[in-house]
Every structure is written in C-alpha cells, then in structure tokens.
N, C-alpha and C positions, 0 to 999 in steps of 0.2 A: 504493500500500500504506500503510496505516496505523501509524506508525511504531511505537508503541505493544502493538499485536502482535504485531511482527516476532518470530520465537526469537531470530535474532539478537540481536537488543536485552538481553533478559533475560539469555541467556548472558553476552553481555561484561561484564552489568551486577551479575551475584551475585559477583565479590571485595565490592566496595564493598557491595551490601548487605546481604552477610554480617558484614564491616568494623562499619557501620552499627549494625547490629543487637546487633555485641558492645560495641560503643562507649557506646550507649546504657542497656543492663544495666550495664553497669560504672559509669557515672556515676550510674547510679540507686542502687544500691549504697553506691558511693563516698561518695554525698552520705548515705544512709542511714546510715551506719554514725557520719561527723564529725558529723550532726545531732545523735546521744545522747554526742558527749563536750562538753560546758560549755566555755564559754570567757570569759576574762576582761571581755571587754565586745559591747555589741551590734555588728553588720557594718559598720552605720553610724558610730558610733563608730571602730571600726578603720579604715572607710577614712576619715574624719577625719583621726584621725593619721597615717594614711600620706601623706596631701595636704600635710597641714601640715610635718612633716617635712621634704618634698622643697619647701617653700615657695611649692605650690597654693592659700594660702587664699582663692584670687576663685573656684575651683572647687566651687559649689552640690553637695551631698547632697539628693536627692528618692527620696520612696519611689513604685514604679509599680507597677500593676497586673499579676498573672500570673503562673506558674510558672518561674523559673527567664529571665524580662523582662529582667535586671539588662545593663546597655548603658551605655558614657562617651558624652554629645554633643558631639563637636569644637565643633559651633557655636555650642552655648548656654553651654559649658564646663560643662557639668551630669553628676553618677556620676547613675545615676535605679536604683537598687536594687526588686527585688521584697521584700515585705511579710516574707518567712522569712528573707531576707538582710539586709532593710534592722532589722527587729527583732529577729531571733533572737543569743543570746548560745550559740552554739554555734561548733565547729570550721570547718562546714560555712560557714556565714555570714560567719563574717571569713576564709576561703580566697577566694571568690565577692569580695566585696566588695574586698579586697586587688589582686585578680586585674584590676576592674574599674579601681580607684587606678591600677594602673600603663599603662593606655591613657590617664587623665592625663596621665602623667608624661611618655607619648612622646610625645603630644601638646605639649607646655610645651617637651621639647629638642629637638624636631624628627626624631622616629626618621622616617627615609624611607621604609621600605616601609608607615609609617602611614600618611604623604603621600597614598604614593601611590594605596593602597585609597579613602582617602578621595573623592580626584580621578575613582575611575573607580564609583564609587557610582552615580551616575545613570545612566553608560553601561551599566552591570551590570545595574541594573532595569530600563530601555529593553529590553536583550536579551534578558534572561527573561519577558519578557510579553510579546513580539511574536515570537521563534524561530521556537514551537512552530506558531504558527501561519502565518507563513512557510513553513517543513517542509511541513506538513501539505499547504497550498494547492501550492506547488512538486511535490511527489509525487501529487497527484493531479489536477493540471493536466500534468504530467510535465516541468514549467518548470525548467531546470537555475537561470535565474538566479532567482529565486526563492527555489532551497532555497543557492543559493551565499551569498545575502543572508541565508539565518537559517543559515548556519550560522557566516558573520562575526560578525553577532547574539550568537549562543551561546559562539560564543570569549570574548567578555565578559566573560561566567558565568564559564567557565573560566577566563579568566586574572584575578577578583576571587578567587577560592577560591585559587588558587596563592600570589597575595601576600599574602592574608590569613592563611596556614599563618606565616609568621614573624612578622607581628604578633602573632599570640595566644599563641606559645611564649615571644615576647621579654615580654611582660606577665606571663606566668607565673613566667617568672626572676623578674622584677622583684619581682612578690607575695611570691617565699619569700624575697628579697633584703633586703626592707623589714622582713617580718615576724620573721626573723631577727635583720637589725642592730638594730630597736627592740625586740625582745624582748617584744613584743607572745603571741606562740604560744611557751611553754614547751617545750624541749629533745624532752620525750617525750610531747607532741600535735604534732611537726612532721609529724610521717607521716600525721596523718588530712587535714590542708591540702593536703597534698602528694598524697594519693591523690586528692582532689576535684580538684585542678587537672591532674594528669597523667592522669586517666582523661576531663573535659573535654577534652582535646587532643586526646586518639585523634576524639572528632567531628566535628574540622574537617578529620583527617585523610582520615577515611572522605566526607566532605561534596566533598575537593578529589579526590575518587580518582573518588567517582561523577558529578563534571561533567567531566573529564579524559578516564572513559573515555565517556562518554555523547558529547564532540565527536567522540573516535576515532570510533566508533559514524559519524555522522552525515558524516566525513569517509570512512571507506571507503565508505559507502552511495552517496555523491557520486562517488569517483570510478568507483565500477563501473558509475554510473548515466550517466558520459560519456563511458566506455569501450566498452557498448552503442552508444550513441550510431555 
C-alpha cells in the first residue's frame, strides 16, 4: 500500500496540519502587521548590537537570498539575514534578526540542546531523504526489515524537530531579553517583536507535532504489519 494514500495517514495527520496551517496565517500576519510599525535601526544593525553586547564581534552579519532564509551558521559563525530583515528598519526585522543573534549566543555559551540539534543534523537529513523510500520499497516488497530501517531513518526526523522545539523558544527568550535590556524596541513596540517571535514558535510547534505523529503513523502500520505476520 502506498503510504501516502492510506486514510489513515491523513487522519492522524490533520491536528498538525491544521496546527500548521494556523501557524502559518498567524506568522504571516504577525510579521505583517511589525513590518508597518518603524523601528529605530535596520535588522542588521540590531543584530549587531545584540552580538556585540553579549561580546560576539568575530560573528559575521550577511545578507541571503529569500523569504523569511534568515539562519545563525555554527560553523562559519555567520547570522546570514534575508534582504526585508537584513535591510528593513521595521519591528518585524529586528524581532527576526534578534531572534537569529540569540542562536549566536547559544552557540558562544554552549546551550546543549543546540549541541545537540546540531550533532544530529546530518543524521536528520540522511533520514528524511532515504525513509520514505525505504517505507515505500519495505511495503510493497512486504519487507518488514526494510520498513523497520526507514522507520529508525525517520525517528531522526522526529527526534531533530523535538530538540529543536527548545532551541528556538530559548533564542526567542533571549531576543526579547537582549532587546529589552539594550532598549533597542521601545516599551510600546515590544508587542509587535513579540507577536512575530511567538507566533514563529507555534511552526516549529506544528512542524515537531507533524513528524511525531507521522512516526506514530508508521510505527503502528509496523506493528500491525508483524502482527499479521
């Protein structure tokens, strides 16, 4: 059977892509609404000073290509900002940019569950590009080890989204933390920063809910599949 069809599948899978879906509205939103209030300097800029502050100046500012791109590189020490974040002098921009400063920062003091995301990064993409097709071959070879090997594979997945849910919340503390204590975002625009970063969270929420239950998914298909058996 074709995983992809199953009802099953979809059933287990509309919280998360309901989740998903409001998650997405909301950021879009969120970010719409901090893009028209001003702010004191551009993204780039902010995170500047948020670098500088916490005493990051070997940490490069680059601007990257793309909507909403904006990413810290552990290994290059590099923030790489998208072009509305890395130039825009709005709310929205130095929330984002802020937001990205403080995976810096866990970076520099050693936050562990950043460690650890980081260390299973390859093992994470290894697993999401070979699972599915594992899965697939396993179920219609009717190969129990097969689909037991994508479904180890896909745990991966799952268990990079689960550690990655407290990296991105702790960087978000850290964002309103910094912006705060430097007084960077004025008393009454902290709420537009703060709807852009807390309505970003809800996606990695919905993101870890729908590889979570998608293993479910694949783990009960397994064991019914060697319960037949």
């Amino acid at each position: 059977m074709l995983l992809n069809f199953d009802p099953l599948y979809w059933i287990m899978l509309i919280p998360a892509l309901l989740l998903g879906l409001w998650a997405q509205l909301r950021v879009k939103s969120a970010f719409s609404r901090a893009e028209k209030e001003p702010a004191p300097m551009s993204g780039a800029a902010a995170a500047r000073y948020v670098l500088d502050s916490a005493g990051l100046q070997n940490v490069a500012i680059e601007p990257v290509q793309g909507f909403l791109s904006d990413h810290y590189d552990p290994r290059a020490k590099v923030l790489r900002l998208s072009p509305p974040v890395y130039q825009g002098r709005t709310m929205a921009a130095v929330g984002v940019a802020a937001h990205e400063a403080g995976h810096a920062i866990q970076d520099a003091t050693g936050y562990l569950p950043l460690l650890a995301r980081n260390a299973i990064v390859p093992l994470a993409s290894f697993g999401g590009g070979i699972s599915s097709l594992l899965l697939l071959l396993g179920f219609v070879f009717s190969s129990l080890m097969l689909i037991q090997v994508g479904i180890i594979a896909f745990s991966a997945v799952a268990f990079f989204q689960v550690v990655n849910l407290p990296v991105e919340f702790d960087a978000s503390r850290r964002a309103k933390a910094q912006l705060d204590s430097l007084g960077v975002v004025a008393r009454q625009d902290q709420t537009h920063v703060r709807g852009v970063l807390n309505a970003a969270a809800w996606t990695y929420v919905a993101g870890t809910l729908q590889a979570v239950l998608t293993l479910l998914y694949y783990v009960m298909r397994f064991t019914g599949g060697s319960s037949d058996e």
